[in-house]
C-alpha positions as CSV (number, residue, x, y, z in Angstrom):
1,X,-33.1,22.3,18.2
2,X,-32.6,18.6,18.0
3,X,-35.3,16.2,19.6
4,X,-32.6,14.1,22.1
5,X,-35.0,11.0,21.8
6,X,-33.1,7.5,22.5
7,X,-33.1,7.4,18.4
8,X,-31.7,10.8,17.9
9,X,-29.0,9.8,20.7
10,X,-28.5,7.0,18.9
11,X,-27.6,8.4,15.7
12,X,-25.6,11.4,17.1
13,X,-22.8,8.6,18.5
14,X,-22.6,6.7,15.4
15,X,-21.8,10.1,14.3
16,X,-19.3,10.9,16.8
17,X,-17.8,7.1,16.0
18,X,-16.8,7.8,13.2
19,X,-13.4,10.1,13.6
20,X,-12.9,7.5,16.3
21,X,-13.0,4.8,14.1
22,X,-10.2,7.3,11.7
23,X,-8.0,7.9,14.3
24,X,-7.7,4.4,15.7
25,X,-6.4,3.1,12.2
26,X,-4.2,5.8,11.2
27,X,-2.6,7.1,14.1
28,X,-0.7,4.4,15.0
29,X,-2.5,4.0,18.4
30,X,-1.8,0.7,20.5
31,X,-4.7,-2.2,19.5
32,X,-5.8,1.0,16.9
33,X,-7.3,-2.6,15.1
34,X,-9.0,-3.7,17.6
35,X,-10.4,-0.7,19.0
36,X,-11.4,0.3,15.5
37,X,-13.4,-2.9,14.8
38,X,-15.0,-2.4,18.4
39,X,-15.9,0.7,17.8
40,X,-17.3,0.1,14.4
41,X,-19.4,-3.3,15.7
42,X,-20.9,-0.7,18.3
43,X,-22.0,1.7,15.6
44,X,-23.3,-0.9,13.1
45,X,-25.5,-2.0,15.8
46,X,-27.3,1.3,16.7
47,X,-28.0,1.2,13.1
48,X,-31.2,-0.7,13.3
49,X,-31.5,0.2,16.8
50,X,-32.7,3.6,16.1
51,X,-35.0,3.1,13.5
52,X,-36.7,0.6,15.8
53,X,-37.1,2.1,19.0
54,X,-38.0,5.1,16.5
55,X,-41.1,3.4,15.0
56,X,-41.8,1.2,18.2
57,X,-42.6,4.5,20.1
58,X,-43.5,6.8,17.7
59,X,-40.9,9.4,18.1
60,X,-40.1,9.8,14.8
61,X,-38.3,12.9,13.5
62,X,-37.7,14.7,10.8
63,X,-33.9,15.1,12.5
64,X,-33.8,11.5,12.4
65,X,-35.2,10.8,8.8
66,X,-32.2,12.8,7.6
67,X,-29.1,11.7,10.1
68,X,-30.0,8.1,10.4
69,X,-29.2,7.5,6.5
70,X,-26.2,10.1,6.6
71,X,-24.9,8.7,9.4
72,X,-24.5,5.3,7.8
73,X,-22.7,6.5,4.6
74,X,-20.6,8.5,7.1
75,X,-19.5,5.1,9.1
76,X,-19.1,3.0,6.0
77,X,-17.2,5.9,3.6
78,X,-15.0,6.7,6.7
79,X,-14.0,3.0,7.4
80,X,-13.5,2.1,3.6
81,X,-11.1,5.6,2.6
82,X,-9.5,4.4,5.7
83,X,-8.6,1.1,4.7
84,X,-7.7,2.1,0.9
85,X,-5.4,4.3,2.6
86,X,-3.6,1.5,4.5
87,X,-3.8,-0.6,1.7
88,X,-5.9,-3.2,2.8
89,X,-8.6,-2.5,0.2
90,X,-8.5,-1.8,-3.7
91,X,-9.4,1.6,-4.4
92,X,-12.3,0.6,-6.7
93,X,-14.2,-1.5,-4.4
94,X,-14.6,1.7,-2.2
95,X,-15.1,3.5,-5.2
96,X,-18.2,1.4,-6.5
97,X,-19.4,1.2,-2.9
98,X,-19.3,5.1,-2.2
99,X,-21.2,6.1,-5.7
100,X,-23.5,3.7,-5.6
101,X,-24.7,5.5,-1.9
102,X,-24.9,8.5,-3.4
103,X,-26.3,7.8,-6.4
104,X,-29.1,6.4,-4.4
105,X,-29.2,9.3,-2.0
106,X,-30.0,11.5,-5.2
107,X,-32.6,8.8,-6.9
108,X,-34.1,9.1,-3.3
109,X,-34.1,13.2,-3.4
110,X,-36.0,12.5,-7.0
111,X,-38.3,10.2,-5.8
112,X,-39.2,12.8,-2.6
113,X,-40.2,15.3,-5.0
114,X,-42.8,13.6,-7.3
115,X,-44.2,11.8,-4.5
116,X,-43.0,8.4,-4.7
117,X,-42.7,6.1,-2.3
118,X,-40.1,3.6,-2.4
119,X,-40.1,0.6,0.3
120,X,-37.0,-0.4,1.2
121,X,-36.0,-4.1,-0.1
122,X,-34.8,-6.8,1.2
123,X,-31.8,-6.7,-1.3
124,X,-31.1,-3.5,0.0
125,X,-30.9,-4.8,3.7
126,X,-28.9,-7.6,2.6
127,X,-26.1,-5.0,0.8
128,X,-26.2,-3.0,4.3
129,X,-25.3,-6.5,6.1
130,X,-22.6,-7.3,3.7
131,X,-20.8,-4.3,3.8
132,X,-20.7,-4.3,7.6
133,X,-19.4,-7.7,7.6
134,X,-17.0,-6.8,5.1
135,X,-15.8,-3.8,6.6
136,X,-15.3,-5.2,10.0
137,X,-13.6,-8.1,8.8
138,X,-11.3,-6.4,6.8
139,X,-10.5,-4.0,9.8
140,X,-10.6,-7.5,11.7
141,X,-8.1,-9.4,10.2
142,X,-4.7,-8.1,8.8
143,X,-3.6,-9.6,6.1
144,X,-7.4,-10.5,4.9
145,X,-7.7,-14.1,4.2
146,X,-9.5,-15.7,1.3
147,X,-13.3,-15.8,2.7
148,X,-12.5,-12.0,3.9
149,X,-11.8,-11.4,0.2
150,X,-14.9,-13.5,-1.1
151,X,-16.9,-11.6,1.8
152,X,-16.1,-8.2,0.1
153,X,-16.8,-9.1,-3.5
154,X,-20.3,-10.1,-2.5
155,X,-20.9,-6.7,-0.9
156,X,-19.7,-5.4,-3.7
157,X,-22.1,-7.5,-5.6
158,X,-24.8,-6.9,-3.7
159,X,-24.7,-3.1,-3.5
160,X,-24.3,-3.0,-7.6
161,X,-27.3,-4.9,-8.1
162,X,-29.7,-3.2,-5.1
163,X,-28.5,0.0,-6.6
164,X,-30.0,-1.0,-9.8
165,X,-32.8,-2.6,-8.5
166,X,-33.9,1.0,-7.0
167,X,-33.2,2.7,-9.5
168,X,-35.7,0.1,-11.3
169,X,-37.9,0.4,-8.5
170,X,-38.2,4.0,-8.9
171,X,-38.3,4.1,-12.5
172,X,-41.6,1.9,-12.4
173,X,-42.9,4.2,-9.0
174,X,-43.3,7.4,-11.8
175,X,-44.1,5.2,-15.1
176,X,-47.2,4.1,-12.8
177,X,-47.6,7.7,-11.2
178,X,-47.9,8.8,-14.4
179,X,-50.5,5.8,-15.5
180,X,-52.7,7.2,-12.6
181,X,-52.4,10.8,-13.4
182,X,-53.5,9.9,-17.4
183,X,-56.4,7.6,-16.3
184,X,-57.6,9.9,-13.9
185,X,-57.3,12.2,-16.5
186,X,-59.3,10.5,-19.1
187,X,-62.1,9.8,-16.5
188,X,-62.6,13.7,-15.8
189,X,-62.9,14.4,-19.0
190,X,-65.3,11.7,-20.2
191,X,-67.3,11.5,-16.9
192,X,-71.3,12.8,-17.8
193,X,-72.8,12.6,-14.9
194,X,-76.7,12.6,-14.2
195,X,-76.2,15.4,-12.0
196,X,-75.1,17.6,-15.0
197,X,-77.9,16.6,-17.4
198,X,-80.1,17.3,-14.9
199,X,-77.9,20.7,-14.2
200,X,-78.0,21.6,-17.8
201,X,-81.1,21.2,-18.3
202,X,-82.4,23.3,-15.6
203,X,-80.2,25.7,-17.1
204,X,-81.4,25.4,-20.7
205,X,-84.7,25.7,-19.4
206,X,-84.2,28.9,-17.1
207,X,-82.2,30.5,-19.6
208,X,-84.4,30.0,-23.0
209,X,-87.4,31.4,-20.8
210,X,-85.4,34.5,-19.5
211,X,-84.1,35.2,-22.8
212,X,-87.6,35.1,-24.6
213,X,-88.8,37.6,-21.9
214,X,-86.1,39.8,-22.5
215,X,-86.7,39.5,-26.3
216,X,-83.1,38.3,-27.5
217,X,-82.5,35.2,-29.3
218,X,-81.6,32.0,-27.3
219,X,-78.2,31.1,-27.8
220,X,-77.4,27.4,-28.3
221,X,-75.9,25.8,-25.4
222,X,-73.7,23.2,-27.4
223,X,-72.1,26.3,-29.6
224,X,-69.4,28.0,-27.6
225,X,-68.1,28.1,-24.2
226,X,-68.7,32.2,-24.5
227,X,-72.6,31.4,-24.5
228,X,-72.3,29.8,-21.3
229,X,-70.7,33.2,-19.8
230,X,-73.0,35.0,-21.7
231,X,-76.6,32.9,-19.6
232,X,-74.5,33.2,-16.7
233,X,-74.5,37.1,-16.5
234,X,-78.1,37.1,-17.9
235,X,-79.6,35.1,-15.6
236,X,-77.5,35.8,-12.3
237,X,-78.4,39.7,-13.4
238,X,-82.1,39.1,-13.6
239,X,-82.9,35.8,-11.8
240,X,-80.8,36.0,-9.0
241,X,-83.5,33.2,-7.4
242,X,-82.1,31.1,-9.4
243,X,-79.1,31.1,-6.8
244,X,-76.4,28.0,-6.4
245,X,-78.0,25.7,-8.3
246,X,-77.5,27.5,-11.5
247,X,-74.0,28.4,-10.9
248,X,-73.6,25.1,-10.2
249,X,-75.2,23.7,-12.9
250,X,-73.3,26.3,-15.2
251,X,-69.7,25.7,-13.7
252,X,-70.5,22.0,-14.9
253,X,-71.3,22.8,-18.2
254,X,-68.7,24.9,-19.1
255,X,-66.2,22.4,-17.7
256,X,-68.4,19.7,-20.2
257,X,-68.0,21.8,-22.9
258,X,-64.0,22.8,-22.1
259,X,-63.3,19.1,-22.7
260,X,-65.7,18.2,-25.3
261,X,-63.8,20.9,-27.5
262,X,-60.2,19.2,-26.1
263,X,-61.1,15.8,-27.6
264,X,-62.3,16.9,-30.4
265,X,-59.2,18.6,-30.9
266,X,-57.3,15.8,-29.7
267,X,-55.2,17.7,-26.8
């Protein structure tokens, strides 16, 4: 069930605006201009309005994180298909408009799944503003004149190049996700802590003494992961006082030893 908030309310009539933004320019309805342009001022404003009183109360939802964008692309796909269709607008304005939107709608879907975070730029509020003012303008004034024209080839302008610079954006977010991932890498593997000298040692200690009592042949620690799985049964089977530290201290080793042997073999 939907959270009606003042944000979620907000969101559902931009919605709802935009069939009535349709209708009124291609139904023929008396002042259909006017009352489109009103109606699509109104809904541009709740734009930021949401978000706002959104963060400002903390009543964010998860309805409203996925509306609030949709809603947008709804208002300005609507309003441009619209105007192609009277022709009041080329075709391929709309068409560069509309794909970019999506094309960021799917970088953002991307970006979700490997945990990158992407902060909105102010390019990106800039494009938003631009297409607004060209779409109501355009909707405004019939025939457009030249600074309407001029208006629309900077949105246009605008949404091209904050398209690429998020896509640029979130190429560098996983180049320096994945920076992280192989330096935290690196530092697991060559970490020697005192804790697991001292570890070992207990271990090397504990085990060379059990296995002379028991009359088998110590088994270098440094040769094989196996011997390590071998102590560990010997002396959790016959020194069980030897308790969490030497589990411990045996869990550390063997993790020592698993990437000692992967860069020697270079994996």
């Amino acid at each position: 069930m939907v959270p009606l908030n003042i944000p979620n309310s907000l969101t559902l009539l931009r919605i709802l605006a935009v069939p009535v933004v349709v209708v009124a320019l291609l139904d023929g309805t008396p002042n259909g201009d006017t009352l489109a342009a009103i109606v699509f001022a109104l809904a541009a404003m709740t734009d930021g309005l949401d978000g706002y009183i959104a963060r400002s109360r903390d009543s964010v939802t998860t309805f409203g994180k996925l509306m609030d964008p949709l809603a947008d692309k709804l208002l300005i796909t609507a309003a441009l298909v619209s105007l192609v269709s009277l022709n009041r607008l080329q075709a391929w304005v709309a068409m560069v408009i509309i794909a970019r939107e999506f094309a960021v709608t799917g970088l953002r879907s991307i970006a979700a799944d490997r945990g990158v975070i992407i902060s909105a730029s102010w390019m990106g509020k800039v494009k938003t503003v631009l297409q607004i003012g060209a779409v109501f303008a355009l909707i405004t004034f019939n025939p457009a004149p030249v600074w309407v024209d001029v208006l629309v080839y900077l949105a246009v302008a605008a949404t091209v190049i904050s398209g690429l610079d998020y896509f640029f954006g979130l190429r560098k977010g996983i180049d320096e996700q994945r920076r992280r991932r192989r330096q935290a890498g690196r530092r697991r593997r060559g970490r020697a802590p005192a804790t697991h000298s001292s570890r070992g040692a207990v271990v090397a200690v504990a085990a060379a003494h059990l296995l002379d009592q028991l009359g088998q042949q110590p088994v270098p620690l440094g040769d094989d992961v196996v011997a390590v799985d071998r102590l560990e049964v010997l002396l959790l089977g016959h020194h069980e006082r030897v308790g969490r530290q030497v589990r411990e201290g045996l869990a550390d080793l063997a993790d020592h030893l698993a990437h000692a042997v992967l860069d020697e073999t270079g994996l």
